[in-house]
N, C-alpha and C positions, 0 to 999 in steps of 0.2 A: 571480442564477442564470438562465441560461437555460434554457426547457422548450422541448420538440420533441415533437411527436408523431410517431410511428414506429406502421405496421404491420409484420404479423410476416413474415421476409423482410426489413426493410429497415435501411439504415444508415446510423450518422454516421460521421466523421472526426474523430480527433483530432490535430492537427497534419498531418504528411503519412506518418504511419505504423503508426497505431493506430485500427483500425477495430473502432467498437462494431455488434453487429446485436440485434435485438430475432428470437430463437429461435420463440419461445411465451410463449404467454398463458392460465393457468390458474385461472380464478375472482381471487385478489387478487395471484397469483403471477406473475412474470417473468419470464422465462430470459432472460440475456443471453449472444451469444457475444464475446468480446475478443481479437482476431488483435494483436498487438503484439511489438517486437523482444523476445528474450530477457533485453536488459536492460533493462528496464523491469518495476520490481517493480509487482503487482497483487493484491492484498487486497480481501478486503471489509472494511468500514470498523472493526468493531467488531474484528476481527483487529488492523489496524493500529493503533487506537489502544491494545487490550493492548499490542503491541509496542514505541507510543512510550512509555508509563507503565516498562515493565522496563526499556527505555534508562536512563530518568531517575532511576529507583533504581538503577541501578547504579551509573551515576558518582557518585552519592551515598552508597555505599557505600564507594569508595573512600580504603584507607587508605595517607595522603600517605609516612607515614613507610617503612611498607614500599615504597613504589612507589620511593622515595629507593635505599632499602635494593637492590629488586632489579638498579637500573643504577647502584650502583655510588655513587651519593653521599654527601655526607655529610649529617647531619642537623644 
């Protein structure tokens, strides 16, 4: 991992398109700002990994027979 220290006002780079800044700084708290293309999804972490856990149940959920069923194959 790398650390950086950053005053408030200032920024990294991530890559050549996504620029992180340090907002504010409130007793234990952070503000960060994230300028980045549109397509580039951005989460906070615990967001993303609910989202990768409901990925992984759901293909797990899946049932073979119907999927067969809805395009049309045989079982």
């Amino acid at each position: 991992m790398l650390a950086l220290a950053r005053k408030v006002n200032q920024s990294i780079m991530l890559g050549n398109d996504i620029e992180v800044t340090l907002l504010e700084i409130k007793g234990d708290q952070v503000k960060l700002g994230i300028s980045a293309p549109k397509s580039v999804p951005i989460y906070r972490k615990e967001i993303y990994l609910q989202i990768q856990e409901e990925n992984k149940n759901a293909v797990q959920e899946v049932d073979m027979d119907k999927l067969k069923d809805l395009f049309g194959g045989k079982n």
